[in-house]
GULUM-306321 format. One line per field, with one value per residue (C-alpha): residue number from 1; residue in one letter; z, y, x. Coordinates in steps of 0.5 Angstrom, whole numbers, plus 500, padded with zeros to 3 digits. Example, Ala and Ser with C-alpha at 12.3 -4.5 7.8 and 13.67 -1.06 7.14 Angstrom:
<recs>
num c(1,2)
residu c(a,s)
Z c(516,514)
Y c(491,498)
X c(525,527)
</recs>
This chain:
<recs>
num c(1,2,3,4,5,6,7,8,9,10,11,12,13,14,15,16,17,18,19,20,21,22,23,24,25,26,27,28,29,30,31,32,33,34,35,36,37,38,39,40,41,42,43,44,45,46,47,48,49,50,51,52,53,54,55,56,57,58,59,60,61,62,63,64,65,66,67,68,69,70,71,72,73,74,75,76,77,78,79,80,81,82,83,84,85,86,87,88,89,90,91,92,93,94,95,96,97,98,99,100,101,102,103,104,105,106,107,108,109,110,111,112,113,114,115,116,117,118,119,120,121,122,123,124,125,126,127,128,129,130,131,132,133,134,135,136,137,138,139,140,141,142,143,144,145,146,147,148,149,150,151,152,153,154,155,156,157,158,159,160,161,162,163,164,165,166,167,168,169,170,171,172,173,174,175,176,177,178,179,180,181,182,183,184,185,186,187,188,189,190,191,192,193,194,195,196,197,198,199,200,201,202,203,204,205,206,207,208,209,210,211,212,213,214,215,216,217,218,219,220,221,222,223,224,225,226,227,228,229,230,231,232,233,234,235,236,237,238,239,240,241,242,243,244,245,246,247,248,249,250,251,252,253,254,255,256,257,258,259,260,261,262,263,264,265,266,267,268,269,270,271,272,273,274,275,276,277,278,279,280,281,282,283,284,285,286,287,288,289,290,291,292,293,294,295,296,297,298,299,300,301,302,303,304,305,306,307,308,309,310,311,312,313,314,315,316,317,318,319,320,321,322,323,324,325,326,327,328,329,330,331,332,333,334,335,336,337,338,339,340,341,342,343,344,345,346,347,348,349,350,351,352,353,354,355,356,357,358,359,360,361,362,363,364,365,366,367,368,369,370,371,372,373,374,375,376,377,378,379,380,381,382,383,384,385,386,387,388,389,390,391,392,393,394,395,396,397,398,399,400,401,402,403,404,405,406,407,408,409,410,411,412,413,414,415,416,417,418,419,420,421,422,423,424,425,426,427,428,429,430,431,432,433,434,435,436,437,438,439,440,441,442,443,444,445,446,447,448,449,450,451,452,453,454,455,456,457,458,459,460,461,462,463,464,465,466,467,468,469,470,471,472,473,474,475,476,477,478,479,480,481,482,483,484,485,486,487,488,489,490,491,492,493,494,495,496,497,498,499,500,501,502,503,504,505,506,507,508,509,510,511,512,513,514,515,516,517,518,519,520,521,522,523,524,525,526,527,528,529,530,531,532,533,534,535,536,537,538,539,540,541,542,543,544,545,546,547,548,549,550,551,552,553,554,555,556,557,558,559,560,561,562,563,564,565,566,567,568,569,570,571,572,573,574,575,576,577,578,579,580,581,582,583,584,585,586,587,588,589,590,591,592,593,594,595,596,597,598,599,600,601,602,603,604,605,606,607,608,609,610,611,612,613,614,615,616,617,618,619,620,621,622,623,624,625,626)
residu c(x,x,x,x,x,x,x,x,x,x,x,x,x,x,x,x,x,x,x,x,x,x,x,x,x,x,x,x,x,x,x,x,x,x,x,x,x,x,x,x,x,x,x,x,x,x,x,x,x,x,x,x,x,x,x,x,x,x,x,x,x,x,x,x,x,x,x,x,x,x,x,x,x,x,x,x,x,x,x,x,x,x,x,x,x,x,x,x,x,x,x,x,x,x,x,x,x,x,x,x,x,x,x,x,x,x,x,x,x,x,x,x,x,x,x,x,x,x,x,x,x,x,x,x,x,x,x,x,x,x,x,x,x,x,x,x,x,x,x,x,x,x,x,x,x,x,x,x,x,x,x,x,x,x,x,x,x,x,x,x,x,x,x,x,x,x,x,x,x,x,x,x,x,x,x,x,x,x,x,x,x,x,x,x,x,x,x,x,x,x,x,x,x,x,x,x,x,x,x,x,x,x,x,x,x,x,x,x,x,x,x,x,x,x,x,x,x,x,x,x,x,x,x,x,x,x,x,x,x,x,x,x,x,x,x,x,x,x,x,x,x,x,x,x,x,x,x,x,x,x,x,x,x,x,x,x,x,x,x,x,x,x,x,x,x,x,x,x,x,x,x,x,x,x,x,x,x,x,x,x,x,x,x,x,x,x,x,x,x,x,x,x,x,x,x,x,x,x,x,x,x,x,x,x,x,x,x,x,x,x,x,x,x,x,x,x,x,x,x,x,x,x,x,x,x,x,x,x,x,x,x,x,x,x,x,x,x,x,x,x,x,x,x,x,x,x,x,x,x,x,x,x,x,x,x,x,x,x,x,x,x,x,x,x,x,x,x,x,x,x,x,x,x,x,x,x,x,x,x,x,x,x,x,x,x,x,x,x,x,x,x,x,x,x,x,x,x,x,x,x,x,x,x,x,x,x,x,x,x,x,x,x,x,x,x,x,x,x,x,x,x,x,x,x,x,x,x,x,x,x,x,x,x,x,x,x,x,x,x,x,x,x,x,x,x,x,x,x,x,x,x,x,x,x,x,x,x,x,x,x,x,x,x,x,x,x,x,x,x,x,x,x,x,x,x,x,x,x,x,x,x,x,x,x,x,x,x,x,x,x,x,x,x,x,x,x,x,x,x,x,x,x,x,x,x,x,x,x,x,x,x,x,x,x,x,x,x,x,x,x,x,x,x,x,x,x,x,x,x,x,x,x,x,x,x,x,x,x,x,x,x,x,x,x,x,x,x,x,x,x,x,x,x,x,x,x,x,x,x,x,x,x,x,x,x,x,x,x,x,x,x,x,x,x,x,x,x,x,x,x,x,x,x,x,x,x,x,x,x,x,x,x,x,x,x,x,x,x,x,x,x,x,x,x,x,x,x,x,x,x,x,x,x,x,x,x,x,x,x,x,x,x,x,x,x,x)
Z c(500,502,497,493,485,485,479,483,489,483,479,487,487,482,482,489,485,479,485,488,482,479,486,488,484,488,494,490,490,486,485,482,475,470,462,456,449,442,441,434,430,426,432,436,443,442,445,443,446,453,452,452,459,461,461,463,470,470,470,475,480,479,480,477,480,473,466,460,454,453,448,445,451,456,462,469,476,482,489,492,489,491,486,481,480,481,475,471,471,469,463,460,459,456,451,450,446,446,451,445,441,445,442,448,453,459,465,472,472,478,475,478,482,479,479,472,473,475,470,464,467,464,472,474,478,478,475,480,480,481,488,489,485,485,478,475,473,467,465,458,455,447,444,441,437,433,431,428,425,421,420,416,412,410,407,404,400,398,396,391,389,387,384,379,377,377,372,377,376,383,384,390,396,403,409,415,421,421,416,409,404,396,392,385,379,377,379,374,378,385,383,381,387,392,388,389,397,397,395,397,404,407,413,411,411,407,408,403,402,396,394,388,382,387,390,397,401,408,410,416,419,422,430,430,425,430,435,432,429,437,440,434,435,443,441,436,441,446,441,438,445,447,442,443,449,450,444,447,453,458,463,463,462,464,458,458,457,462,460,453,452,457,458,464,463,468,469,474,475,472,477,472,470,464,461,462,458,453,451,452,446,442,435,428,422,414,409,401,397,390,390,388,382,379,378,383,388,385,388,394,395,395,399,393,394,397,399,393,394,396,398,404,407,410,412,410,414,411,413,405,405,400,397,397,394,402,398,402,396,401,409,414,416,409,411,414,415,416,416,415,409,404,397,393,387,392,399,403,408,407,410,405,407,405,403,404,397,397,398,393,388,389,389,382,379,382,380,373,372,375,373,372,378,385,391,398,404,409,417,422,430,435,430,426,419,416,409,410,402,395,390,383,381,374,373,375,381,383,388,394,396,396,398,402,402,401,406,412,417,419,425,422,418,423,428,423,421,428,428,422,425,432,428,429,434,431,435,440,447,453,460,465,470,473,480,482,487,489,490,499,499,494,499,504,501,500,506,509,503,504,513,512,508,513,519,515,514,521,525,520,521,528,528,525,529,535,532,527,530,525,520,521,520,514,511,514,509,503,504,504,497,494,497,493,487,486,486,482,477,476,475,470,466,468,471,474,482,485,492,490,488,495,497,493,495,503,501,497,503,507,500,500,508,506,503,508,513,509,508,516,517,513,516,523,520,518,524,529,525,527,521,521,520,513,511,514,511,504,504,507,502,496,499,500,493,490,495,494,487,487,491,487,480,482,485,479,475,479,479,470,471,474,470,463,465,470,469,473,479,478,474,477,484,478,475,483,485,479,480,487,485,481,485,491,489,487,494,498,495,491,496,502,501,498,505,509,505,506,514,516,509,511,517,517,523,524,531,531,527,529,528,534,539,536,538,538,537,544,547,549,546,544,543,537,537,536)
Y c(500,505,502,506,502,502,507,512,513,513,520,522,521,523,529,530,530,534,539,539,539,545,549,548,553,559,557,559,566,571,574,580,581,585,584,586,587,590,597,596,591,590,588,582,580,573,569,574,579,574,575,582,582,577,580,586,583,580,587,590,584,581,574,573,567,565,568,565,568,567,570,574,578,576,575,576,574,576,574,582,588,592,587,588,595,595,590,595,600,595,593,600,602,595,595,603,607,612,614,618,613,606,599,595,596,595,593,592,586,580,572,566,562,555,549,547,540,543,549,543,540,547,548,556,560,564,572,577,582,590,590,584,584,590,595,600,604,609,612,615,620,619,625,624,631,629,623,625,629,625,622,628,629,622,623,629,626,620,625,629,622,620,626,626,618,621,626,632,638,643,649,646,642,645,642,647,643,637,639,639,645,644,649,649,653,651,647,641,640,641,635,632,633,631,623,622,624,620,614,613,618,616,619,626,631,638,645,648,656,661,665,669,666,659,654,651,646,644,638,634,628,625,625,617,618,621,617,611,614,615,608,605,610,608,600,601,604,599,594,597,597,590,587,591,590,582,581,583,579,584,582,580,586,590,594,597,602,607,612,614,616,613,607,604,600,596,591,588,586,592,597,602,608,611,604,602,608,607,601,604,609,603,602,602,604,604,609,607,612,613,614,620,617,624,626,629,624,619,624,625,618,616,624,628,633,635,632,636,639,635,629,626,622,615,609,602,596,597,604,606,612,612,618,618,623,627,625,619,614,609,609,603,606,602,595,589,584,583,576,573,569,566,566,561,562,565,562,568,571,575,580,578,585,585,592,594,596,603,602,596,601,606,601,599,606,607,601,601,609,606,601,601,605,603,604,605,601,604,603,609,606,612,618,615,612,606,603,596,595,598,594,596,595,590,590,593,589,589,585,588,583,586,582,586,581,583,580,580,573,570,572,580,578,576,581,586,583,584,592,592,588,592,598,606,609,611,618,621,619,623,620,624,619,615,611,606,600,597,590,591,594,588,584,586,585,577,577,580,577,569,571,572,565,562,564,563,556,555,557,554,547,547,549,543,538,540,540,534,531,526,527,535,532,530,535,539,535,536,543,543,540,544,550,546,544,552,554,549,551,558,557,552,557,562,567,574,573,580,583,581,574,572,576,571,564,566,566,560,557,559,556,549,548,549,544,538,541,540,532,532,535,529,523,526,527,520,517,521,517,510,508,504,508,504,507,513,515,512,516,522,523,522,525,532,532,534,540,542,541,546,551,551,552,558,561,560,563,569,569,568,574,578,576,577,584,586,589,589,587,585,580,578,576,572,568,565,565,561,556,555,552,548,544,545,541,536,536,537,530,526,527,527,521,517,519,516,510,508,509,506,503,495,495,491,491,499,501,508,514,520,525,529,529,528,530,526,527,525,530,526,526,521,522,518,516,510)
X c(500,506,511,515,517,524,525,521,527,531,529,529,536,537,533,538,545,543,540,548,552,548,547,554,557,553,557,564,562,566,573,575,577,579,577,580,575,577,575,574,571,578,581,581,583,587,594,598,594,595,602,603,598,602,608,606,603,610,613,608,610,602,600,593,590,587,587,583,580,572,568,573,575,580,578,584,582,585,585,583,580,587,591,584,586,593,593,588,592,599,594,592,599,601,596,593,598,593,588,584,584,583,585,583,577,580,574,573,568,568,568,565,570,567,572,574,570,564,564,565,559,555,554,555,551,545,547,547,542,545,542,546,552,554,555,554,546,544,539,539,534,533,532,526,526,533,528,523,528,532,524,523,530,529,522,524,530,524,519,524,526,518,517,522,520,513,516,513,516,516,520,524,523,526,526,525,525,521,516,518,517,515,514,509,507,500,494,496,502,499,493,500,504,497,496,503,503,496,499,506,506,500,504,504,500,499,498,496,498,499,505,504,503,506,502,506,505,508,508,509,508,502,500,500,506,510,507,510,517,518,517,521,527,527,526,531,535,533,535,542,544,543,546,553,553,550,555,561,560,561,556,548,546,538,536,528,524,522,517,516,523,528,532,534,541,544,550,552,559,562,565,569,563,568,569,561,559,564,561,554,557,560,556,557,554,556,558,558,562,565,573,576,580,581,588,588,585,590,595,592,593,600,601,604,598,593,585,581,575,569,573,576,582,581,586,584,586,594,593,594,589,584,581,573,568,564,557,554,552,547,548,547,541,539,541,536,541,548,552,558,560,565,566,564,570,576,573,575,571,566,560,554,549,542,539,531,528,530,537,537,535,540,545,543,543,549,553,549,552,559,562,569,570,571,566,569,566,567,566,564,566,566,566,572,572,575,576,573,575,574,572,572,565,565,557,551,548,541,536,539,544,552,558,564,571,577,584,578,580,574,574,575,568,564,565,564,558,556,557,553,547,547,547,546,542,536,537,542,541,543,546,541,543,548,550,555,553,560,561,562,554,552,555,552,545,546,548,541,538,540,540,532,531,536,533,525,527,529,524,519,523,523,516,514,519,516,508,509,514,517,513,515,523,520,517,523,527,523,523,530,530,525,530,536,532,529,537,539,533,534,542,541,536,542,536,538,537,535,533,525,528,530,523,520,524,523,515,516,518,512,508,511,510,503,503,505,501,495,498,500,493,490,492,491,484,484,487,481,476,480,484,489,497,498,491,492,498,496,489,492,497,492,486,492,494,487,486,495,494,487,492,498,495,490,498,501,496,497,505,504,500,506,511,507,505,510,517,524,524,516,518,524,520,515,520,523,515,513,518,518,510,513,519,514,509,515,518,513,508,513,519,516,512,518,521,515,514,521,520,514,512,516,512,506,504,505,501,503,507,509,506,504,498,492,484,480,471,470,475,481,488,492,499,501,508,512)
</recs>
């Protein structure tokens, strides 16, 4: 009757092994390090990179307790933070020549202290939420104003390009602002001008005024049009900056919206303010340009004269200049996807780019009137420029698709198909807000947070030893395994533990004791009514599970709701609540009951269980104890 099946105490087992080895790696804690990361895309941190670290320790009289490269980035680790910083300060000089223009990132972080084996088994430690690790905060304010903007500059080139293929003669497009001016001589081509708009900028709309023998019609964007150039600005933003900062592998950062137009920027671990913002700063767009291959542009190249007018000087990868004509042929701004490639004849790396059918066409007409010529691509990163290749263009190319080689590696490829993905920021944004959480305050925080689930699970322990007696000592230990288990979830799905999260785990703790009570409360019940110990237990725990069951969903509907509609700390308190249910109901029915059935399950003659005094109707109390 109460009997485990063999193969249940075996998923017990291990379901407690797989629980140790991935809560395991949270008892390592953290060591101070610091991290190198490329500061240009043409750049990479490799071995070489580590010699030249390692040799500057050296000189320093630094021994660092670990050195590996990760993720492109390499990351040193050291015994104290007085080393960390010491050890910052030996890398910076080593590696950066000039402070105005760095090669490298030179970063503060704090890196797990794992063992190798249990790192090799995939198990690490849950991420650290700001409140708890400590880092560093921003909040950033787009400047919606610059958006729409560039909406308006963008729509205007649009429409002189429609108005020219519609054969729609004006006297002059200006933009003022962000509205757009367009002048016109007589009423057949104001009829004109007003199909066009109608049909291909639906986000416009026209003003209608006389000057002179002139029609001109202002036209501005549409309410719900700037409406919508707003949110796509701060999403585009929100998006160029997760993926700069998820892809270089500084931390796990916290990005999201607050308010119509700020973003909050979180990340943990990182302790250098002046570095974060230089990431925070880091992104790339692309620029086509026709090559200047006048006489003179030809002598600009090799240094014999002088930049002519229109044009500019900017180095390729072998820093030979190249001279480009200053008008911008397409920009990134054109692109939709970016990714890294080989050629099918040469097999050399390439960076295959996607354009949207305004770019596609563009570049058709331009290849198309220049062939035999060379066009420059060039790489804009913090304001600089780089010759990423110019290839001289064999044929007119249309469809949209271009492909960027020339002596790139694979590793040069991929991450400047990186840069390009990440993107431009739709608008300008403005630090407004800015504060530092040190790693002493962060673990100062843990402490407090880990003392109130400590001592939660305590008194709740003792509480249901001396009323529950031996089924109190069982349901303690379930509780301990739902405790091991919640950890060991929520490290293996690598979730950000915050302030709220362990406000949540203490709760769950109270939760998942619920639930042994009920059990406990049903076989007291049982007992009362005369039935047998055997009986009593097996009846208990099945009649338990539909109430337990009943309980669990209707919380757990309640926590999808907050983590559905919640954000920040709401959802963090979510996501520890919801799985809390879940390895509740495992510990607390399943668990507890394998432990019972194997205590009292072989006694066939089994004439009391420990489960505390018992009322029975008549009024007398029985204490049921072995």
């Amino acid at each position: 009757m109460n009997r485990y099946p063999l193969w249940k105490y075996v998923i017990i087992l291990i379901a407690l092994l797989v629980g140790a080895v991935y809560t395991a790696p949270n008892f390592f804690g953290e060591a101070p390090a610091v991290q190198v990361s490329p500061a240009k895309a043409v750049l990479k941190v490799d071995a070489g990179t580590q010699v030249r670290v390692e040799a500057a320790l050296r000189e320093a009289g630094i021994v660092p307790e670990a050195i590996s490269l990760e993720a492109g980035s390499l990351r040193v680790r050291f015994d104290d933070t007085d080393t960390q910083l010491k050890a910052k300060d030996a890398i910076q000089r080593a590696l950066i020549r000039d402070a105005a223009d760095p090669e490298y990132v030179v970063a503060l972080n704090l890196l797990s202290r794992t063992p190798g084996w249990l790192a090799a088994l995939h198990a690490a430690p849950m991420y650290l939420g700001l409140d708890l690790r400590g880092g560093v905060h921003f909040m950033l304010q787009v400047d919606m104003q610059a958006a729409l903007t560039k909406k308006a500059e963008s729509l205007a080139g649009d429409l002189r390009t429609v108005l020219r293929e519609k054969n729609v003669r004006h006297g002059g497009i200006n933009r003022n602002g962000q509205t757009i001016e367009l002048r016109l001589r007589d009423a057949a081509t104001v009829d004109a001008a007003k199909r066009v708009l109608l049909d291909q900028f639906a986000d416009l709309q026209a003003v209608e005024a006389q000057e002179g023998a002139d029609t001109r019609l202002t036209l501005s964007l549409k309410p719900q049009s700037v409406r919508l150039v707003q949110e796509q600005a701060l999403k585009q933003n929100i998006t160029t900056l997760h993926n700069r900062i998820n892809e270089l592998g500084v931390a796990e950062p916290v990005i999201q919206q607050q308010g119509l137009d700020r973003i909050v920027v979180q990340l943990p671990g990182v302790q250098d303010t002046a570095k974060a913002k230089d990431i925070l700063g880091r992104t790339a767009t692309l620029e086509l340009r026709m090559v200047d291959e006048s006489i003179e542009g030809r002598s600009a190249e090799t240094g014999a004269g002088p930049v002519p007018f229109g044009a500019e000087r900017y180095l390729d990868r072998n820093g030979q200049a190249v001279i480009v004509k200053k008008q911008v042929v397409l920009t990134g701004d054109n692109l939709t996807d970016a990714q890294s490639g080989f050629d099918s004849q040469t097999q050399e790396p390439t960076v295959n780019l996607t354009l949207d059918a305004k770019g596609a066409r563009i570049f058709k007409d331009v290849t198309r009137e220049s062939v035999g010529k060379r066009m420059a691509i060039i790489l804009f990163e913090k304001g600089k420029g780089e010759v990423v290749t110019a290839p001289v263009i064999r044929s007119e190319i249309g469809g949209g698709r271009v492909q960027i080689s020339g002596r790139m590696t694979t590793t040069e490829a991929a991450d400047t198909a990186l840069l390009l993905r990440a993107g431009a920021l739709a608008a300008p944004m403005e630090i407004i807000e800015e504060r530092t959480i040190g790693p002493s305050l962060g673990a100062e925080n843990i402490d407090k947070g880990f003392a109130s689930v400590t001592w939660g699970f305590v008194a709740v322990a003792v509480f249901m030893c001396i009323y529950y007696m031996l089924f109190g000592v069982i349901s303690s230990v379930a509780l301990a395994v739902n405790l091991l288990l919640l950890v060991a979830v929520l490290s293996m799905l690598q979730a950000t533990l915050t302030l709220p999260g362990m406000a949540a785990m203490a709760l769950v703790l109270g939760m998942a004791i619920d639930a042994n009570v009920l059990i406990n409360e049903r076989v007291r019940e049982e007992l009362r009514n005369g039935a047998s110990p055997q009986a009593a237990i097996h009846t208990g725990y099945d009649r338990a599970w539909a109430t337990i069951l009943d309980s669990n969903v209707t919380t757990l509907i309640a926590g999808l709701a907050l983590l559905a509609f919640g954000s920040g700390p709401v959802r963090g308190f979510a996501v520890v609540h919801c799985l809390g249910i879940l390895t509740s109901i495992f510990s607390a029915v399943f668990f507890s009951r394998g432990l019972v059935n194997l205590w009292y399950g072989s006694r066939k003659k089994l004439k009391t269980v420990s489960i505390g005094t018992i009322w029975r109707p008549d009024g007398q109390a029985s204490a049921k104890v072995d």
